[in-house]
N, C-alpha and C positions, 0 to 999 in steps of 0.2 A: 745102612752101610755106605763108608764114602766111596766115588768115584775118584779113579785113578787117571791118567795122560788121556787115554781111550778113549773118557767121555768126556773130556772139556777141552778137549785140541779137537781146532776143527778142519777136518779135514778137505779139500779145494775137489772142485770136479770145471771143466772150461777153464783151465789155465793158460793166460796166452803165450805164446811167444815170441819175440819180439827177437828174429837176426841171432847171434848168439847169445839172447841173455832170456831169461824168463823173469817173469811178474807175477805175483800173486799176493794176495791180503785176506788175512784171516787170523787166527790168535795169536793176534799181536803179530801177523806175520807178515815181514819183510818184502813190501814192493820193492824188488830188488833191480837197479841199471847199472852199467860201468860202463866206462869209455867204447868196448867194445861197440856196443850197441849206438854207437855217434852216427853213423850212418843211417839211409832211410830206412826204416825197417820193412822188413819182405812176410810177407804174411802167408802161414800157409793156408787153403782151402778148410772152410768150417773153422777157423779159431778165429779170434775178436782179439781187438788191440782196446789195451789199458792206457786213458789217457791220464795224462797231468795236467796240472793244471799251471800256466806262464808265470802267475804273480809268485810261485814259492821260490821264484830264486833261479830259474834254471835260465840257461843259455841258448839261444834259439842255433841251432846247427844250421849252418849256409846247405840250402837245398842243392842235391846234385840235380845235373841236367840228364839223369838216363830215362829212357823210355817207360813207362810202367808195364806192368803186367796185367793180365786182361783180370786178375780179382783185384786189382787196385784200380782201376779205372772208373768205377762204379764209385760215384760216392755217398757208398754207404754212412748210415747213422752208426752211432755207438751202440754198441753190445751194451746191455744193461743186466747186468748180473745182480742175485739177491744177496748175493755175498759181498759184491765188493761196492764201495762207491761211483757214484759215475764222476772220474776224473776228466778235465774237457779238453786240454790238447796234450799230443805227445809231444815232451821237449827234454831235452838231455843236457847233462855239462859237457864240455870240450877238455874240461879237466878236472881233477879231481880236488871240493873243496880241501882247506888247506887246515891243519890240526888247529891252525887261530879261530876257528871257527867253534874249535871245545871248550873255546876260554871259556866266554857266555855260559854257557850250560853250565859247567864246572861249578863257579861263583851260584849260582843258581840255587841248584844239588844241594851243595853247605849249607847255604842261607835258607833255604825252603826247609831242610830236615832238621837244622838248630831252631825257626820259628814256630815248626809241629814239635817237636818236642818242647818246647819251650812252652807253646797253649795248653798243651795236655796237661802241662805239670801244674798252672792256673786253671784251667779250667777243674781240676780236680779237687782241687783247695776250694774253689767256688763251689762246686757240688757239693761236698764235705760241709760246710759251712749252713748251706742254707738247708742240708739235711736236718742241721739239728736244729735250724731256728724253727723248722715248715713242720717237725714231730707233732708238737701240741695241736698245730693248726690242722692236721691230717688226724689224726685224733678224734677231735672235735665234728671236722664233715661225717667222718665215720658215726658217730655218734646221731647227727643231725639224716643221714642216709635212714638208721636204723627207725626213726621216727617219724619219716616221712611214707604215702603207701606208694607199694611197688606197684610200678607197672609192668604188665604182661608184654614183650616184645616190643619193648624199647628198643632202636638201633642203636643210640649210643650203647649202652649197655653192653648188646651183647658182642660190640666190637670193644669195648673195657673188658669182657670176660677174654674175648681169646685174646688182647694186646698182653692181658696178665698172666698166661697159661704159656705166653714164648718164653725162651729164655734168653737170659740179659744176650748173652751173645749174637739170639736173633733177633731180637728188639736191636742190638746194635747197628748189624748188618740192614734193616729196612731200610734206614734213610739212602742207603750207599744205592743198594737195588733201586727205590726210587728214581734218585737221580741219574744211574746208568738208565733206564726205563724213560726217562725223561730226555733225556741227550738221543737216544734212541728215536726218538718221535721224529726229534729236530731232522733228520737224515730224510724225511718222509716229505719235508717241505723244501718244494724245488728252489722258490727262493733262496733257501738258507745253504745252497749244496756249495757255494764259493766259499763261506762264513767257514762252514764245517770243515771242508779241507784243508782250508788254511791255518785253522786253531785246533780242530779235534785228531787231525791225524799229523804224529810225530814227524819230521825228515831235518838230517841235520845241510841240509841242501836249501832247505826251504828258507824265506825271508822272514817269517816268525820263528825261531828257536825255544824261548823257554816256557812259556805258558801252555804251547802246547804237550811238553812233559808231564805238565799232571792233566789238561782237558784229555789226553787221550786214552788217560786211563780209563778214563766214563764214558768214552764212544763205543760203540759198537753198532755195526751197518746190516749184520746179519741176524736175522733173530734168533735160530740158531747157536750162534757161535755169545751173544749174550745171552738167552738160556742156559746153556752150559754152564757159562763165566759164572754164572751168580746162585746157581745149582751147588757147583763145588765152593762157593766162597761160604751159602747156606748152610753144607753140612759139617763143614770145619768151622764156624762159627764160635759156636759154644765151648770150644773146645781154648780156641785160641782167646778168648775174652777169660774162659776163666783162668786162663793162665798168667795172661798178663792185666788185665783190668781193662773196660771199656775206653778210658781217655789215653792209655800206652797205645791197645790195639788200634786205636785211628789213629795216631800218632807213625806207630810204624807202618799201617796200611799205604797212607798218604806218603810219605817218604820212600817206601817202598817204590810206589807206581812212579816217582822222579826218576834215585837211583837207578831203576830198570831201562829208564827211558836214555837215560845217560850213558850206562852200557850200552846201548844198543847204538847210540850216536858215536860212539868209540869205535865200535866195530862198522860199522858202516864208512866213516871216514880212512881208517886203516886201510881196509877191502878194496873200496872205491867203488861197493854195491849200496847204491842209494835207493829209495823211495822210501812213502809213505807208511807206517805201520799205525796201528790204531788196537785197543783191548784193555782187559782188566789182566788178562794171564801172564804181566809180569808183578803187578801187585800178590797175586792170587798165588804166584810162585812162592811167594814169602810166606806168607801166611803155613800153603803148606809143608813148606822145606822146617818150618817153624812147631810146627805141631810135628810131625814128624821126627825130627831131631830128638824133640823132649820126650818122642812117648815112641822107641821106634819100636815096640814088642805090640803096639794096638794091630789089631785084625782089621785090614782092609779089602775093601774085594768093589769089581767094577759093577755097576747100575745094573749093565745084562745081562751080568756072568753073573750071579751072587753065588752060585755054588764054588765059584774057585776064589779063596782066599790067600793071604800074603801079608807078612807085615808092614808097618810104615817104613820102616829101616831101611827092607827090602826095593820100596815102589821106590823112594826118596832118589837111592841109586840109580836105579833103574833110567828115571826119568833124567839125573844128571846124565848120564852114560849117553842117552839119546841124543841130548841138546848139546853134550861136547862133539857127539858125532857130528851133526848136525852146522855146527859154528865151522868145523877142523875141515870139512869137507864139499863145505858151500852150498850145502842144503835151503831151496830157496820156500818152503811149503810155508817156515813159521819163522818169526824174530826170535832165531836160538840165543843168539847175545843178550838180548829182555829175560829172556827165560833163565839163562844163568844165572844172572846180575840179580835176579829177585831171589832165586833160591840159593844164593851165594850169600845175600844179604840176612835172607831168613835163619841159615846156618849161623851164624855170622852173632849177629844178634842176641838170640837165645840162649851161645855160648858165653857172649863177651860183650857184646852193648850193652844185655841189660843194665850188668855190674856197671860200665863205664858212662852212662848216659841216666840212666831215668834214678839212679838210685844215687848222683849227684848230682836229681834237682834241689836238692833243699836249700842250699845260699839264691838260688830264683825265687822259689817258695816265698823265703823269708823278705826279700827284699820286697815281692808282690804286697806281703801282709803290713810292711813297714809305711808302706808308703799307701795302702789302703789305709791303715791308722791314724796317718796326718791327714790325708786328707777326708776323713770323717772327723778327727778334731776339729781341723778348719772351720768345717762347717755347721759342726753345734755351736762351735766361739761365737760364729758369729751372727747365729738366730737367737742368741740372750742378749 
């Protein structure tokens, strides 16, 4: 049974505060400042300040000259939290950046999600292709396995048996988990914590803007909070591969976690509540606003609840309902704007992209195959 909001939003415990504004990071959720917070920040007793880090762009505020308070006098180290990254100084804007700053992304967004759809739709003609050249020749091993003597507890083997016992959809999803499992580590290495903040967690404040729209869909600093991510991305797998096909489904996965990222810098720049966001759960929104939409009559029920059940229809709403409260009302726990934007896109999509986007790739197709033609004549001409 899949998991619903419940168990893949993850929930903050040590949330600081910082003057009138609060901070926190977690699915996909919005380290949030605004002007407000320009001044020194006043800390109350037992909470930890969230730092940032100088190189992303921010403005150093002119220190005022008032006296400190006897818990700031102390200079305390940073709070190191499991959940969040250790960001390394507090710094704010004086202002709030300026909509020219969503050009970048913008141009980004289009070009990254015409280039995924564009490999997918090659890359699938290539699959196609060499399925039927590699028949005979899989065939044939098959034939040569049956001839040869088996061994008793081979490892290859019997990781061939369970690779073949998944299904395409979670054969799909491996390498993604991999990789989010691998980005993961990178957080672990104190070295690398400048690298990370700067490329794997989103802010449209910051002085890298687009590449970190799609690294940060594969960060995650909590294990926890990637657990989950890749728990619900596991169990709607199959579901969403066999709907769309393996090379759409990365196609819209990867576009998706941009998209999301790009709402989420829209609404941030509007607001004038910046910080860092990092997750897979605006990809992950897609996926299941996507499955959802197409199938809203399937029985869903949460991980620890399984006795109370619901349709997708139902959760779909549900979970929209939350994230517009959420965006409408300045809820700062989670990036509601990512959350929209992905399950905006996933609605979106399953209705109307599909028709508009992957079912005319064929003038791509064709021209891929045109020009793979010539240049394989080429080069028979000129090996006679």
């Amino acid at each position: 049974m899949w998991p619903i909001s419940s168990t893949w939003r993850l929930l903050l415990t040590g949330v600081p505060e910082i003057s009138s504004s609060t901070w926190c990071l977690g699915s996909d959720c919005a380290v949030s400042t605004g002007p407000a917070a320009a001044g020194q920040a006043q800390l109350r007793p037992g909470m930890f300040t969230l730092y940032t880090q100088q190189r992303n762009g921010f403005k150093r505020v002119p220190q005022k000259t008032e006296p400190r308070k006897p818990d700031q006098e102390t200079g305390s180290k940073p709070y190191k939290s499991s959940l969040s990254p250790p960001i390394q100084e507090t710094v704010f804007y004086t202002s709030s950046p300026s909509l020219k700053r969503l050009v970048k992304p913008f141009f980004f967004t289009i070009g990254f999600t015409g280039c995924a759809f564009g490999s997918a739709a090659i890359w699938q003609y290539e699959y196609l292709k060499s399925r039927v050249q590699s028949y005979f020749d899989e065939a044939r091993a098959d034939w040569m396995d049956k001839l040869r003597p088996q061994k008793n507890g081979d490892f290859r083997k019997q990781v061939n048996k369970w690779w073949n016992s998944l299904s395409e959809g979670q054969r799909t999803v491996t390498g993604i988990i991999a990789a989010n499992v691998f980005v993961f580590c990178l957080w672990r290495i104190p070295s690398m914590q400048r690298t990370m903040i700067t490329y794997f967690t989103s802010n449209p404040a910051s002085r890298v803007l687009c590449s970190p729209m799609l690294l940060s869909t594969f960060s995650h600093f909590s294990l926890f909070h990637m657990a989950a991510n890749m728990y619900v991305l596991w169990s709607f797998s199959s579901s969403i591969v066999s709907l769309l096909g393996r090379e759409q489904f990365m196609a819209v996965y990867l576009s998706a976690g941009v998209i999301s990222t790009f709402v989420s810098y829209v609404s941030k720049v509007t607001t004038g509540r910046f910080g860092p966001s990092l997750g897979a759960s605006g990809a992950i929104m897609t996926i299941l606003a996507a499955v959802c939409t197409k199938m809203p009559e399937a029985k869903l029920a949460i991980i620890l609840l399984p006795m109370f059940t619901f349709t997708a229809g139902n959760a779909l709403k549900a979970i929209i309902a939350m994230d517009t409260a959420g965006l409408v009302l300045g809820w700062k726990f989670f990036d509601h704007a990512a959350h929209l934007g992905g399950a905006l896109f996933g609605i979106w999509y399953v209705t109307y992209g599909h028709e508009l986007i992957w079912k005319n790739r064929e003038p791509l197709v064709k021209a891929w195959h045109e020009m793979r033609s010539k240049s394989r004549g080429k080069g028979g001409g000129g090996s006679h």
